[in-house]
Biopython code that builds the backbone (N, CA, C, O; Angstrom):
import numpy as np
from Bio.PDB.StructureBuilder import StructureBuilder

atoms = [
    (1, "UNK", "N", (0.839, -1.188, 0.000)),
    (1, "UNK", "CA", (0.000, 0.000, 0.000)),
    (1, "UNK", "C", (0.879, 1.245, 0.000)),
    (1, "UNK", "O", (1.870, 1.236, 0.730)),
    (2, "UNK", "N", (0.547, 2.580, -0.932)),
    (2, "UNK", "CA", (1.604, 3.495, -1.139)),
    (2, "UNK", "C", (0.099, 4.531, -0.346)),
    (2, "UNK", "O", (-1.029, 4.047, -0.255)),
    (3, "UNK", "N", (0.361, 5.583, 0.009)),
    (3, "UNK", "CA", (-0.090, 7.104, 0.298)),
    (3, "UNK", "C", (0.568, 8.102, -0.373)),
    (3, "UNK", "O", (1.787, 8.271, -0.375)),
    (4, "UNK", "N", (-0.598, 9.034, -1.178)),
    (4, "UNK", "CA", (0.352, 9.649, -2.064)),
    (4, "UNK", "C", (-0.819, 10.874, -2.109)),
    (4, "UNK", "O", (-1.982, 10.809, -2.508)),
    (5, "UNK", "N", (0.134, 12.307, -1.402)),
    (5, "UNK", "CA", (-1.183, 13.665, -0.997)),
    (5, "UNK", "C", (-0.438, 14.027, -2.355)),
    (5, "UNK", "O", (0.708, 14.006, -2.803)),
    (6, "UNK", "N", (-2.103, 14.473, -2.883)),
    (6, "UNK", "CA", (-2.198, 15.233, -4.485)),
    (6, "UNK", "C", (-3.018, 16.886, -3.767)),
    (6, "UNK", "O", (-3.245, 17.326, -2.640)),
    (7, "UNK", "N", (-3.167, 17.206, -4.740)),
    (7, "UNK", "CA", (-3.967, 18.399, -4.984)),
    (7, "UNK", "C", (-5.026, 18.502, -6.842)),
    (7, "UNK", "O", (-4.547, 18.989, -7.867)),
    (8, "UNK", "N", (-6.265, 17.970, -6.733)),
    (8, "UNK", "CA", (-6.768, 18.450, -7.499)),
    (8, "UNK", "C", (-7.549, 20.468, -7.750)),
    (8, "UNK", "O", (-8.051, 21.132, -6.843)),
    (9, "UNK", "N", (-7.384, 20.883, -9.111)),
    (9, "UNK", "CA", (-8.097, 21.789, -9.193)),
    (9, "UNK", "C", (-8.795, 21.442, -10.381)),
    (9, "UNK", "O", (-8.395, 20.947, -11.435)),
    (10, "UNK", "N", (-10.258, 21.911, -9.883)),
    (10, "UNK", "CA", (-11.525, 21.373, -11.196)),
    (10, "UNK", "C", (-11.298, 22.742, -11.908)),
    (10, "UNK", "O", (-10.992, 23.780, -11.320)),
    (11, "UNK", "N", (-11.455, 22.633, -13.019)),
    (11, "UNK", "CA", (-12.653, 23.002, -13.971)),
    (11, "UNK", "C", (-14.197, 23.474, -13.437)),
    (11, "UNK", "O", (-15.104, 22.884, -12.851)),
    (12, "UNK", "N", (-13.991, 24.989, -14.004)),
    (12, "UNK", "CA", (-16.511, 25.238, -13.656)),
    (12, "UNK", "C", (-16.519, 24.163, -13.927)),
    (12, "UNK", "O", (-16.492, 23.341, -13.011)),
    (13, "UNK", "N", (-16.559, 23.737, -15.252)),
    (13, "UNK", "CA", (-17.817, 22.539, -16.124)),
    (13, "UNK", "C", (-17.187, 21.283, -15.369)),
    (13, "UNK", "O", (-17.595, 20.300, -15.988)),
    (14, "UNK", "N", (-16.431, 20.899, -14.382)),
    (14, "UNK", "CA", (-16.379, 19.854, -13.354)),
    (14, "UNK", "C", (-16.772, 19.883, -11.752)),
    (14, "UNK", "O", (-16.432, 19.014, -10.949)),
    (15, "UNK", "N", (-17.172, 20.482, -11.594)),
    (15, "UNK", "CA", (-17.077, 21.365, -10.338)),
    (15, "UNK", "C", (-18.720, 19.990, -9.550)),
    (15, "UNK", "O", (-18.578, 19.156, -8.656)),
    (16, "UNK", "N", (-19.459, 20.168, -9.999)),
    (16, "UNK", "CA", (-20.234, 19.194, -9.711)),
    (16, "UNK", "C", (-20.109, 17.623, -9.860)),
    (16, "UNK", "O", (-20.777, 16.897, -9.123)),
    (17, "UNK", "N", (-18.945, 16.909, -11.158)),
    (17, "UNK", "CA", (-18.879, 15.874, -11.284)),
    (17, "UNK", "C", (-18.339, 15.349, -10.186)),
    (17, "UNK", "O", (-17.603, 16.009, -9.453)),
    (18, "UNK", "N", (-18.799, 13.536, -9.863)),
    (18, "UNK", "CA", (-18.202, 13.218, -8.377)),
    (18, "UNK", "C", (-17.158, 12.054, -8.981)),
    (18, "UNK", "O", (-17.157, 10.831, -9.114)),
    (19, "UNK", "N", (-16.048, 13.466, -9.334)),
    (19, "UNK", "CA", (-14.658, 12.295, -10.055)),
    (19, "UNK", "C", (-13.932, 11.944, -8.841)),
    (19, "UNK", "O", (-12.932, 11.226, -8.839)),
    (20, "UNK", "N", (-14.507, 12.514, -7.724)),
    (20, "UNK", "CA", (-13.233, 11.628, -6.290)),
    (20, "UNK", "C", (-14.047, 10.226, -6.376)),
    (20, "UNK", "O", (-13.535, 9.132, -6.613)),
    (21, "UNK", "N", (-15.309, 10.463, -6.156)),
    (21, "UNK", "CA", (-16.229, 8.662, -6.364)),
    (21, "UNK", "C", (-15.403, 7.836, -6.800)),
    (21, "UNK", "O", (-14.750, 6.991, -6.187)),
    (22, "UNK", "N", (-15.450, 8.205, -8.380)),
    (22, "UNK", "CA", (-15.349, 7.513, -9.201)),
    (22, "UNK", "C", (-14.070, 7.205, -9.020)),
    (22, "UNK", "O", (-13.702, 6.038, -9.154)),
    (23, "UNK", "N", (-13.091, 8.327, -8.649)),
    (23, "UNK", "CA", (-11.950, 7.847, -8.646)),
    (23, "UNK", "C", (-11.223, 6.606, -7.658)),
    (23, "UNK", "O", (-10.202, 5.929, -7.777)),
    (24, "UNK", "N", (-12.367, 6.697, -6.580)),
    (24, "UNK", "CA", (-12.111, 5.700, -5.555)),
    (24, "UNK", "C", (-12.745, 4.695, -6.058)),
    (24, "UNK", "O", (-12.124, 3.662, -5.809)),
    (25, "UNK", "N", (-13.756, 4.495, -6.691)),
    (25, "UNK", "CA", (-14.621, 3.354, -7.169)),
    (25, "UNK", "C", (-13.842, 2.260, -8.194)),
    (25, "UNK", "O", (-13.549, 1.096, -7.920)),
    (26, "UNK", "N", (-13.502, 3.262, -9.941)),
    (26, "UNK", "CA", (-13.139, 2.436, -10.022)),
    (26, "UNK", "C", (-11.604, 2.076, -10.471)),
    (26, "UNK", "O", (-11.167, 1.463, -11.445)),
    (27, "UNK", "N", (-10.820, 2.856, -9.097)),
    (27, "UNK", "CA", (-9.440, 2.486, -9.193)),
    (27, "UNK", "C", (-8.927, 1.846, -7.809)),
    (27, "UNK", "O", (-7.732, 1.702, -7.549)),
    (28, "UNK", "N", (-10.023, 1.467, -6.922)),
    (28, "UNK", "CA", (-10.233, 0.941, -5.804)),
    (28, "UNK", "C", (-8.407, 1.594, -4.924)),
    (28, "UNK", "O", (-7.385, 1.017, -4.552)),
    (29, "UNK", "N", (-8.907, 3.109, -4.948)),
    (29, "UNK", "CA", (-8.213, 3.614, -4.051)),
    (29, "UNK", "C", (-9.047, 4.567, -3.176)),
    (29, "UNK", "O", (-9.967, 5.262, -3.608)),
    (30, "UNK", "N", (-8.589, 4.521, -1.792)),
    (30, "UNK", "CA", (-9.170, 4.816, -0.899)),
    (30, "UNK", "C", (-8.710, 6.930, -0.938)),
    (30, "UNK", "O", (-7.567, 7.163, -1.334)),
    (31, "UNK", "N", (-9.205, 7.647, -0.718)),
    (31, "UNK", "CA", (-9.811, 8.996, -1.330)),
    (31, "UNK", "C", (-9.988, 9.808, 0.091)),
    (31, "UNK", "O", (-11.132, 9.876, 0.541)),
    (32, "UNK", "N", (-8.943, 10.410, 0.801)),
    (32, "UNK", "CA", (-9.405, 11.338, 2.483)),
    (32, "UNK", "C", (-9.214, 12.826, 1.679)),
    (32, "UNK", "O", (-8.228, 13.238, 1.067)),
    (33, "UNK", "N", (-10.013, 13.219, 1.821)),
    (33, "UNK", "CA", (-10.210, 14.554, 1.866)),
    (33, "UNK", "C", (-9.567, 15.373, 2.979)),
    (33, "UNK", "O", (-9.979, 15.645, 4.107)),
    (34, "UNK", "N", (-8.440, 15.690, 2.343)),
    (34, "UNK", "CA", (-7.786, 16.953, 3.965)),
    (34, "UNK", "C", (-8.406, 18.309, 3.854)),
    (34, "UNK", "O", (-8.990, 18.940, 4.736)),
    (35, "UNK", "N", (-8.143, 18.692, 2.435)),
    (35, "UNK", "CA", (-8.968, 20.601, 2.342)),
    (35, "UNK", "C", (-9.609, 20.553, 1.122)),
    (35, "UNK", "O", (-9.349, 19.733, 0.242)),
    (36, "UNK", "N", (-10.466, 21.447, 1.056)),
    (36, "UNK", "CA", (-10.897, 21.847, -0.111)),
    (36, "UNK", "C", (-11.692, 23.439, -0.104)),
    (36, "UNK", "O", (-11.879, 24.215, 0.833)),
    (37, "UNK", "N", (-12.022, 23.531, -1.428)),
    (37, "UNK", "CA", (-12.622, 24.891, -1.444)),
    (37, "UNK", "C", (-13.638, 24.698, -2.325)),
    (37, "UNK", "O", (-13.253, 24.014, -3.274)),
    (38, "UNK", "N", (-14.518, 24.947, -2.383)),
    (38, "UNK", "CA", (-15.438, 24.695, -3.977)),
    (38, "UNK", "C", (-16.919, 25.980, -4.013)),
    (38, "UNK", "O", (-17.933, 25.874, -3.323)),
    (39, "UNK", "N", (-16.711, 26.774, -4.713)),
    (39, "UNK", "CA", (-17.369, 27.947, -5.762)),
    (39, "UNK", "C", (-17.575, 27.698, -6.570)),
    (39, "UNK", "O", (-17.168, 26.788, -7.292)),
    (40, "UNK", "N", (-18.568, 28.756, -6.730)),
    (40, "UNK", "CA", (-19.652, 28.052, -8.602)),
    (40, "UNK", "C", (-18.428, 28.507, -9.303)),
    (40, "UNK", "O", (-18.863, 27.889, -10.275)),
    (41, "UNK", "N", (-17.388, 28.965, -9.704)),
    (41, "UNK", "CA", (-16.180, 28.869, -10.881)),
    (41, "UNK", "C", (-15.067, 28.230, -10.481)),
    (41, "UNK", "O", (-14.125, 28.140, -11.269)),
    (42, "UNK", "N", (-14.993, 27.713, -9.265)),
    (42, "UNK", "CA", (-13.700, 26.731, -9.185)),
    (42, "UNK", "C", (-13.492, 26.126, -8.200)),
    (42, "UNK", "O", (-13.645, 26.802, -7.182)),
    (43, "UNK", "N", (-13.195, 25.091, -8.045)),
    (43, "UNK", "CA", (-12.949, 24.251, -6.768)),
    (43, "UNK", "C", (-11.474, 23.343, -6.489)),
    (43, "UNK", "O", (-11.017, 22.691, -7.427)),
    (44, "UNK", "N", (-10.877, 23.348, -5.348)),
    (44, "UNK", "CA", (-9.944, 22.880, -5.615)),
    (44, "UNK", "C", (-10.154, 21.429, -3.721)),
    (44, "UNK", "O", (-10.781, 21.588, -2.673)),
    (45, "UNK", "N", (-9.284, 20.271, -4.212)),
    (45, "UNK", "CA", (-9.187, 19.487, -3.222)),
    (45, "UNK", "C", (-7.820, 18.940, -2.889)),
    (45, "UNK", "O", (-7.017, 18.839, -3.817)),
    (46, "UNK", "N", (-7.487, 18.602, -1.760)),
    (46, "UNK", "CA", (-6.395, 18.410, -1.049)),
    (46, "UNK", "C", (-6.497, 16.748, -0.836)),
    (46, "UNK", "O", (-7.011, 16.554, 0.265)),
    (47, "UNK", "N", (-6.252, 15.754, -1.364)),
    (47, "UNK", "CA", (-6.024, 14.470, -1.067)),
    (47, "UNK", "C", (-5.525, 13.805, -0.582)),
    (47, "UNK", "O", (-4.348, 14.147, -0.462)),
    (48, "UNK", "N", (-5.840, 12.510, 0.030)),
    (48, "UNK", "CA", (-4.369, 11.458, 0.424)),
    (48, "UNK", "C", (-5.057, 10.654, 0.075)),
    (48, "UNK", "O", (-6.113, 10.314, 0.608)),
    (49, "UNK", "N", (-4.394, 10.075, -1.205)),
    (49, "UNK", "CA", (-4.965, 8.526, -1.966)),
    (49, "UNK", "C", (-4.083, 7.700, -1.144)),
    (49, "UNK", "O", (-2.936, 7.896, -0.743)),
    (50, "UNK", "N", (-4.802, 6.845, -1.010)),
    (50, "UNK", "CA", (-3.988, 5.302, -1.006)),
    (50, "UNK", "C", (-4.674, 4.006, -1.172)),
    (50, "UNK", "O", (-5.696, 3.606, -0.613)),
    (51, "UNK", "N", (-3.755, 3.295, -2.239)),
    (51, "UNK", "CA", (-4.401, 1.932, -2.387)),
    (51, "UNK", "C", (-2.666, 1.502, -3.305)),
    (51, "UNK", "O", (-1.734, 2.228, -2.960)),
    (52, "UNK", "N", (-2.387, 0.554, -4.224)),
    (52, "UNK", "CA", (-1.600, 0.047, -4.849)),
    (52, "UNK", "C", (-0.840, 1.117, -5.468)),
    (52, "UNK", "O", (-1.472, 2.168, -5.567)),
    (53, "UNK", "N", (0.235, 1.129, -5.869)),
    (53, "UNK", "CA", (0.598, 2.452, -6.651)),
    (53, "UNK", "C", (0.607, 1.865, -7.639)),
    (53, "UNK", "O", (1.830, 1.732, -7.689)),
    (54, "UNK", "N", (0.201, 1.292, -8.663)),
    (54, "UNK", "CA", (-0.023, 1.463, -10.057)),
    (54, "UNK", "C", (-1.514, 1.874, -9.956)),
    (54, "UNK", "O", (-1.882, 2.667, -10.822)),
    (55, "UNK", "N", (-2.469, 1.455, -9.013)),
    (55, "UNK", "CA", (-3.970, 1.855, -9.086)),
    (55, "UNK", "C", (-3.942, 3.551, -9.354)),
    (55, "UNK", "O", (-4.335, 4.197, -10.325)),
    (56, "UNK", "N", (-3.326, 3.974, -8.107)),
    (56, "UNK", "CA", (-3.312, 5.426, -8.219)),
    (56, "UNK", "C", (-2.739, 5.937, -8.907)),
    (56, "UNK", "O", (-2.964, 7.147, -8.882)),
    (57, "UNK", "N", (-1.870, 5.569, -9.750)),
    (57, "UNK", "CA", (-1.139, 6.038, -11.124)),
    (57, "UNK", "C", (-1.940, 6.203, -12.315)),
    (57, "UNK", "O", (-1.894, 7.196, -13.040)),
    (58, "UNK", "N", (-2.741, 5.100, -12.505)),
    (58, "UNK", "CA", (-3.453, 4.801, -13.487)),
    (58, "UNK", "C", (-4.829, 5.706, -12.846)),
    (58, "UNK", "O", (-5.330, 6.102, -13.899)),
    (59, "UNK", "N", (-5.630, 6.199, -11.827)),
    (59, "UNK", "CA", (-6.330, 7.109, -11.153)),
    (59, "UNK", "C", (-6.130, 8.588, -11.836)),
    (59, "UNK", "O", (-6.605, 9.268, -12.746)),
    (60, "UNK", "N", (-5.206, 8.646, -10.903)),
    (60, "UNK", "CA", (-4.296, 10.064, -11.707)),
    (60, "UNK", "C", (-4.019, 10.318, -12.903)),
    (60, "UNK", "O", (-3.431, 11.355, -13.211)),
    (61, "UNK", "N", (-4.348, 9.528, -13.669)),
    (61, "UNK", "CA", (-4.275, 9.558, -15.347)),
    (61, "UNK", "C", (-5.316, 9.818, -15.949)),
    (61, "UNK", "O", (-5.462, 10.552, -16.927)),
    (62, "UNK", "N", (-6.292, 9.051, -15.217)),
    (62, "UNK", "CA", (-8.060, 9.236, -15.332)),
    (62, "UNK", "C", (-8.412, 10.763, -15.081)),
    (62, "UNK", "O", (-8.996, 11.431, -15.935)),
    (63, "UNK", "N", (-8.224, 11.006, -14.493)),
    (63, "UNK", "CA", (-8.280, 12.340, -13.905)),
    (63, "UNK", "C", (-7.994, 13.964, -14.317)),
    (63, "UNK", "O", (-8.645, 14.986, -14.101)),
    (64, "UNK", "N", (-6.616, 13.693, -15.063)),
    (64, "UNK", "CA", (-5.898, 14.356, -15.542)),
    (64, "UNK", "C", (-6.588, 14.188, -17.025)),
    (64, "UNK", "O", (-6.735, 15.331, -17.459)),
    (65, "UNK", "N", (-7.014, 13.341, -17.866)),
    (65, "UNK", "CA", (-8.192, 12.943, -18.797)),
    (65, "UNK", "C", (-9.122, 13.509, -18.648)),
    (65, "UNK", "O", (-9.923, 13.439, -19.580)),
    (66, "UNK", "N", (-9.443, 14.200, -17.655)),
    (66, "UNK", "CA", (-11.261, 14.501, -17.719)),
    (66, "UNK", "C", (-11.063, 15.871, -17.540)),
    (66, "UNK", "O", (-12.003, 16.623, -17.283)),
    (67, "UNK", "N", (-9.837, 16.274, -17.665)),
    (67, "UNK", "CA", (-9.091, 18.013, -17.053)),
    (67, "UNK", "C", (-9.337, 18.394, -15.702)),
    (67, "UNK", "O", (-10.067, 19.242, -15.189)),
    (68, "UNK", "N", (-8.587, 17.596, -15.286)),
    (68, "UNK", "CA", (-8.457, 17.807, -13.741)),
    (68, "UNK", "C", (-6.789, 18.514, -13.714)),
    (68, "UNK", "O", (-5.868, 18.025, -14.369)),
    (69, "UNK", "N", (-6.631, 19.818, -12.769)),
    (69, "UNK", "CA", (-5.382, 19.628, -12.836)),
    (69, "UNK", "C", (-4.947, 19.436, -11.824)),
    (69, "UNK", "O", (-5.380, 20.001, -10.820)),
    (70, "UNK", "N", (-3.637, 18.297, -11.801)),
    (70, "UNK", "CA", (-3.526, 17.170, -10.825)),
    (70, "UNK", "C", (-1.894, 17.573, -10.392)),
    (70, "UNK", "O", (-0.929, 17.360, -11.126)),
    (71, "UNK", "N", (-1.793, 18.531, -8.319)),
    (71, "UNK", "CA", (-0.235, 18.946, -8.367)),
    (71, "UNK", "C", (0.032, 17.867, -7.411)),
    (71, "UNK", "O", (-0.981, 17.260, -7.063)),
    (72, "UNK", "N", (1.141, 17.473, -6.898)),
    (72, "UNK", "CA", (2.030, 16.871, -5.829)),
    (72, "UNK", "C", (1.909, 17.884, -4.793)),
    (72, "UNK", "O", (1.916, 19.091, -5.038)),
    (73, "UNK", "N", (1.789, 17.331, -3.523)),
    (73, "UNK", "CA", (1.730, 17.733, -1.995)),
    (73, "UNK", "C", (2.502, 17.147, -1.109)),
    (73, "UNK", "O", (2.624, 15.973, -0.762)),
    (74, "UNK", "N", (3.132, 18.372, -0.710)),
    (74, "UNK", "CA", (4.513, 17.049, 0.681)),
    (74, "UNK", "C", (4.019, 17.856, 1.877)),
    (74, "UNK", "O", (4.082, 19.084, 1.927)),
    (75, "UNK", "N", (3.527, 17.082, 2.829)),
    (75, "UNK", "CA", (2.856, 17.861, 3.674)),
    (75, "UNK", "C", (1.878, 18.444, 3.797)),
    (75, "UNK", "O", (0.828, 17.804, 3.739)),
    (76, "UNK", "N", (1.837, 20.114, 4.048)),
    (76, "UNK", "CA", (0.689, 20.959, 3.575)),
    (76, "UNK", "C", (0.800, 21.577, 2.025)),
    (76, "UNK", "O", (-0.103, 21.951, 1.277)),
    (77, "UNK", "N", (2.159, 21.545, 1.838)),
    (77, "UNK", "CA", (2.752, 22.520, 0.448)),
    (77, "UNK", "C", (2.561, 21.792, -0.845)),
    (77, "UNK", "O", (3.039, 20.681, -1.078)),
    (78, "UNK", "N", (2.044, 22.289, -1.426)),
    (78, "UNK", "CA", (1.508, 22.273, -2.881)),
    (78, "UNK", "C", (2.419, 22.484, -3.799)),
    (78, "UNK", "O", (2.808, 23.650, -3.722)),
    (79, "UNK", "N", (3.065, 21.752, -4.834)),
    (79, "UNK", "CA", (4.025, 21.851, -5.331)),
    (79, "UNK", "C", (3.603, 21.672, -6.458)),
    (79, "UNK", "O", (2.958, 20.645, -6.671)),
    (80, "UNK", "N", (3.861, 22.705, -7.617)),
    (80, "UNK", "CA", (3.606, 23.292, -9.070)),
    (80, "UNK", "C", (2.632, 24.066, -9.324)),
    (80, "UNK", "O", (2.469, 24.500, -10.465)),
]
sb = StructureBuilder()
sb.init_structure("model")
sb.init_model(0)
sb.init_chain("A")
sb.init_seg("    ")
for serial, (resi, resn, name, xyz) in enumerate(atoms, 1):
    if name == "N":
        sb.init_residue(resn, " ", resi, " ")
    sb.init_atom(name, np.array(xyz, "f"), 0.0, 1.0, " ", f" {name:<3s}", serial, name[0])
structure = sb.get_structure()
């Protein structure tokens, strides 16, 4: 099992889709919500996936597919 804190920022026209679901559903990685922010023009979330690291690789690919933009987090700090 790997743990790996991301940072998504949606897209308006994503802002309602439930791509953490899905993303836990069907990449059977487990999805904690540390922060987030979400407004009718933008929302952003603070993650700690964990399940297999190719699951969440292949997650994060999904994701980044649907225009998610997807940074690295060490800690609290947001990196890119």
């Amino acid at each position: 099992m790997v743990k790996r804190r991301v940072r998504f920022t949606f897209p308006p026209e994503l802002i309602k889709e439930p791509i953490i679901y899905k993303l836990g559903q069907q990449f059977e990685v487990v999805t904690n919500i540390r922060r987030a922010d979400i407004n009718g023009d933008k929302g952003w979330v603070v993650l700690e996936l964990e399940g297999e690291g190719e699951d969440i690789e292949r997650g994060i690919a999904w994701v980044t597919a649907k225009g998610v933009r997807v940074d690295s987090v060490s800690g609290d700090v947001v990196e890119g």
